[in-house]
C-alpha positions in Angstrom: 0.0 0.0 0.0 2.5 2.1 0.9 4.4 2.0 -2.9 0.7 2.2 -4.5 0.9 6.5 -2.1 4.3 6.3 -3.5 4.1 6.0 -7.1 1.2 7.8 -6.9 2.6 11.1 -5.0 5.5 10.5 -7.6 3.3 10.5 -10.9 1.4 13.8 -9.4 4.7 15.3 -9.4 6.0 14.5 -12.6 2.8 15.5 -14.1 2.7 18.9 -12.5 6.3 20.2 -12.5 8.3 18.6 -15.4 8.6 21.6 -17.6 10.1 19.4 -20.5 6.5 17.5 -21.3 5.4 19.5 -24.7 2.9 17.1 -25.9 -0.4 15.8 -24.0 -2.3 12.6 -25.3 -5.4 10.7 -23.7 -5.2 7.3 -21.1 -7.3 4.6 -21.0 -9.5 6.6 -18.4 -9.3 9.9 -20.3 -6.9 11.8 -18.4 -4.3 13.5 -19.1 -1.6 11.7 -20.1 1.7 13.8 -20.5 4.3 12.9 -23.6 7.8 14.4 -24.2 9.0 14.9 -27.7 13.0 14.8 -28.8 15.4 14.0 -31.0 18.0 13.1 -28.6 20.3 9.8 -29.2 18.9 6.4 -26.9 21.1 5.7 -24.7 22.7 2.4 -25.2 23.0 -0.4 -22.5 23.5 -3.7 -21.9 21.4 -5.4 -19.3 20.4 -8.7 -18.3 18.0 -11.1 -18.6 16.9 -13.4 -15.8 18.3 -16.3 -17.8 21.6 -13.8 -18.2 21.2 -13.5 -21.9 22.6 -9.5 -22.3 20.1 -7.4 -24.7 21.7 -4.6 -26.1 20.0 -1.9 -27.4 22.2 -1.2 -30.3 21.6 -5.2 -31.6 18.0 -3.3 -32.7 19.3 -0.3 -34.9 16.9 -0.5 -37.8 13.9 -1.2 -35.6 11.5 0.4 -34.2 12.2 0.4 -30.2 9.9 0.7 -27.5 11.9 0.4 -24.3 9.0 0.1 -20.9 10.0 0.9 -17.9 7.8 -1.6 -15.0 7.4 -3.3 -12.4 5.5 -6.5 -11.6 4.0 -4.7 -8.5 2.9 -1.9 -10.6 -0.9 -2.1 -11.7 -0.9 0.0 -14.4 2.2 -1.8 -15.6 0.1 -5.2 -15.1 -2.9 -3.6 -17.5 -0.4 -2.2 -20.2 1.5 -5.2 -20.4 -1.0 -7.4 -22.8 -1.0 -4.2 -25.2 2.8 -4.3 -25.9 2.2 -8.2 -26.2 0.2 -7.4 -29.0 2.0 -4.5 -30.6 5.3 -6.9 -30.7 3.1 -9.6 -32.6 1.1 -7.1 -35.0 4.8 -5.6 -35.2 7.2 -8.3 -35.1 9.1 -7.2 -38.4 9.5 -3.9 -37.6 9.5 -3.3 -33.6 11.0 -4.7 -30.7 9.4 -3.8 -27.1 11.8 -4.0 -24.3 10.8 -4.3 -21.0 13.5 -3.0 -18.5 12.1 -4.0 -14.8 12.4 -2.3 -12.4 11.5 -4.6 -9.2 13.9 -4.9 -6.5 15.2 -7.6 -4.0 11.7 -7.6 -2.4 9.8 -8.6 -5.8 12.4 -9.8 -8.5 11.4 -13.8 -7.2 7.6 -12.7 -8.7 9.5 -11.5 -12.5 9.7 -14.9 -13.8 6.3 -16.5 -13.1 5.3 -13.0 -14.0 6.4 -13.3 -17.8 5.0 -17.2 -18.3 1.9 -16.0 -16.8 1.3 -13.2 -19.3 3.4 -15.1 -22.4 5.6 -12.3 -22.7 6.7 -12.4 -26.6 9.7 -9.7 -25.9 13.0 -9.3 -24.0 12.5 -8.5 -20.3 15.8 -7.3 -18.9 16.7 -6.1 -15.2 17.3 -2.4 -15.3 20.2 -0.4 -12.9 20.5 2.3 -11.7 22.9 3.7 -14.9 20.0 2.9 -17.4 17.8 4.6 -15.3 20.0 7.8 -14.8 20.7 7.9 -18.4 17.0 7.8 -19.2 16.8 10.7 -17.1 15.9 9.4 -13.7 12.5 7.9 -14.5 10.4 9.1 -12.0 7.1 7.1 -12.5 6.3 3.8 -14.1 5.3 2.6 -16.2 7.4 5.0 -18.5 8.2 4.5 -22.0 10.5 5.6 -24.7 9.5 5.1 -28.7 12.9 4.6 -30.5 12.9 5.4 -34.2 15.2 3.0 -36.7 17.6 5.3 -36.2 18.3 5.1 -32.5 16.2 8.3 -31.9 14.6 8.9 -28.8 11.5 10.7 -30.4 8.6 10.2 -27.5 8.1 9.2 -23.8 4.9 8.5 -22.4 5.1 8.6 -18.4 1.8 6.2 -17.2 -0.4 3.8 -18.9 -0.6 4.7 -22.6 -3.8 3.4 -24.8 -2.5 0.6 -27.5 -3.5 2.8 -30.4 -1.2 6.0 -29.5 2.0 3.5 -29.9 0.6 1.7 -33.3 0.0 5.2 -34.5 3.0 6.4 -33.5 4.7 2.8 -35.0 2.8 3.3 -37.8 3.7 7.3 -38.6 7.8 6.0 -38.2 7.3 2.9 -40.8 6.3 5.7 -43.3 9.0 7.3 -42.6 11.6 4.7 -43.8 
């Protein structure tokens, strides 16, 4: 209960005070949902997977990238999760969805059941805390990064984002090619 005040006291402030947000879109429950825009180089990294498999995120240049911040604790990480199943199937030639967790000693025993229980088609790596400096210090999760085929970071969506913002947005960069 207490991370649910937490992340919740944390999303308030990101929403309010981040003066870098340009761009707002819609949740699933109609709020406000805030978006950043930018042309700034992804960061690379190299991070494991449970099974200690590394995943790079240059080994995707030429693909679309959607790197998600989550936890398995988180519930609007839990709800968002079967839309970037589906986005990396509809996808699968031209994306790659990465999901960087975030859990800690406390829940990281509740990540693998966690990904055969929801038949997670994509790489699920453990984040650090250099990946999450050089993503600028997320503050809130679930928060994601759309990476064009070029290595672009060109949005970030901080909290649960609707299915048909990313295909758009998916969509509107596989034009662009």
């Amino acid at each position: 209960m207490k991370k649910i005040f937490v992340l919740s006291v944390l999303l308030i402030i990101a929403f309010l005070s981040n003066q870098f947000y340009s761009m707002e879109g819609k949740t699933l429950t109609g709020k406000s949902n805030i978006i950043f825009t930018s042309d700034k180089k992804a960061s690379d990294f190299k991070l494991k997977t449970l099974e200690g498999k590394e995943v790079k995120l240059s080994d995707y240049r030429g693909k679309i990238v959607i790197i998600d911040f989550w936890a398995t604790w988180c519930p609007p990480c839990r709800k968002g999760i079967p839309d970037l199943i589906s986005l990396q199937e509809e996808f699968k030639k031209d994306l790659v969805v990465i999901g960087i967790s975030l859990d800690q000693q406390n829940t990281i025993k509740d990540l693998k059941p966690f990904i055969e229980n929801y038949k997670i088609n994509y790489p699920v790596v453990l984040g650090d805390e250099k990946v999450v400096k050089d993503y600028g210090g997320i503050s809130a999760i679930p928060t994601s990064f759309i990476i064009d085929q070029k290595g672009n970071i060109v949005d970030t969506h901080v909290g649960l984002v609707p299915k048909t913002v990313y295909a758009d947005q998916i969509k509107s960069l596989l034009k662009k090619k």
